[in-house]
C-alpha positions in Angstrom: 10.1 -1.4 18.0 7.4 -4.2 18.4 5.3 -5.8 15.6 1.4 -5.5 16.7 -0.4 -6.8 13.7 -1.1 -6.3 9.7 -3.9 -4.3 7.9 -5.2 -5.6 5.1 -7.1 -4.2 1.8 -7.9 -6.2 -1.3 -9.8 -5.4 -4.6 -11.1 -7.2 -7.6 -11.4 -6.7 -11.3 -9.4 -3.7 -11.4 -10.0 -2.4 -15.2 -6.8 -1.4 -17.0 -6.5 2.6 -16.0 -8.7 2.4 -12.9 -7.9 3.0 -9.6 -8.2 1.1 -6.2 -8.4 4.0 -3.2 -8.7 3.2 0.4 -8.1 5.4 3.9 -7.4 4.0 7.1 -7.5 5.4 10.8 -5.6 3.7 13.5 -7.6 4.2 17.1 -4.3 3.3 18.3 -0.4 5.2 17.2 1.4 3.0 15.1 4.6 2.5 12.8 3.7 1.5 9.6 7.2 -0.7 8.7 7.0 -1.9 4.9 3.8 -1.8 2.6 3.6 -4.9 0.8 1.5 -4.8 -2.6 0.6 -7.5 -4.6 -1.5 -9.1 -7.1 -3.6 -12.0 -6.1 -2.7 -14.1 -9.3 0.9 -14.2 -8.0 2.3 -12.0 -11.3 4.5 -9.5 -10.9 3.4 -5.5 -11.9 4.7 -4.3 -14.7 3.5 -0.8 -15.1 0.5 -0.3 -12.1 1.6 2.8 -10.1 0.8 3.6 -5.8 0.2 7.3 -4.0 0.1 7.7 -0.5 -0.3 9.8 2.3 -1.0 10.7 5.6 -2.3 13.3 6.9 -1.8 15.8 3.7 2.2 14.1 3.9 2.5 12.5 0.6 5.2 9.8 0.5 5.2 9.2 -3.1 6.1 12.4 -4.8 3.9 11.9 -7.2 3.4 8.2 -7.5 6.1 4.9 -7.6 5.7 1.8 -9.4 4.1 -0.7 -7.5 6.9 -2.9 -8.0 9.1 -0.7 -5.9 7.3 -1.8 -2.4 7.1 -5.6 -3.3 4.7 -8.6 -2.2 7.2 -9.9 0.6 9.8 -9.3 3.0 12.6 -9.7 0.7 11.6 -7.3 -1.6 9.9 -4.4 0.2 11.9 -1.6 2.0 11.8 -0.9 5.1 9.8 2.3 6.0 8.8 3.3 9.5 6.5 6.1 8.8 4.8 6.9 12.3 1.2 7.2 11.9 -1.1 9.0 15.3 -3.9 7.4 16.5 -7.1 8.9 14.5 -4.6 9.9 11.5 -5.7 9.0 8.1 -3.6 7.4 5.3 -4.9 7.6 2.1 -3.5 5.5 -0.8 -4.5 5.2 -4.4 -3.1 2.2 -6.2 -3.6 2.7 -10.4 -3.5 0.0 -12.7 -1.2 -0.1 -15.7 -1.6 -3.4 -16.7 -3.2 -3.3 -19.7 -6.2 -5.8 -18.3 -7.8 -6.1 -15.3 -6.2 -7.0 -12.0 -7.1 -7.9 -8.4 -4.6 -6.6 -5.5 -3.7 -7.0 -2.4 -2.3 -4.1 0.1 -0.8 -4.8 3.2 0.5 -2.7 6.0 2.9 -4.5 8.9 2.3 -2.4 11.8 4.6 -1.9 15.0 4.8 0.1 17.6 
């Protein structure tokens, strides 16, 4: 496997029990390696929750705590969930918090 690039997703002001949802199509196939979550004031989630899928394949039976998938290298497991050119993952990232929050998502692609 080769690393090809990172795709990025942020959101601000999160309220405490909303949710951030994106999708994303590849035009090319691609690995996606690790996830990387994390909030941009650099604290830690405590209680925030993540769902994805792709293509109708749901990863997260139900959800995981967003503190599972980590803001770095060292703390987010390895994954290597193939994703075809044109497929779609959706993800849904819900904050637990208990005040609002601005995130970070990032996907480390390879091929």
């Amino acid at each position: 496997m080769v690393f090809r690039e990172f795709k990025y997703f942020e959101r601000d002001n999160i309220g405490d029990g909303e949710t951030f949802e994106a999708s994303w199509s590849p035009t090319e196939d691609r690995i996606i390696h690790r996830i990387y979550l994390a909030r941009k004031d650099g604290a830690a989630f405590t209680k925030s929750t993540f769902y994805f899928k792709i293509d109708g394949t749901v990863y997260t039976l139900d959800v995981v705590p967003c503190r599972i998938l980590g803001p770095d290298v060292l703390t987010s497991p390895v994954l290597d969930i193939p994703i075809k050119a044109k497929g779609t993952l959706m993800f849904t990232l819900k904050n637990l918090e208990g005040a609002p929050i601005s995130v970070m998502v990032t996907l480390e692609l390879w091929t």
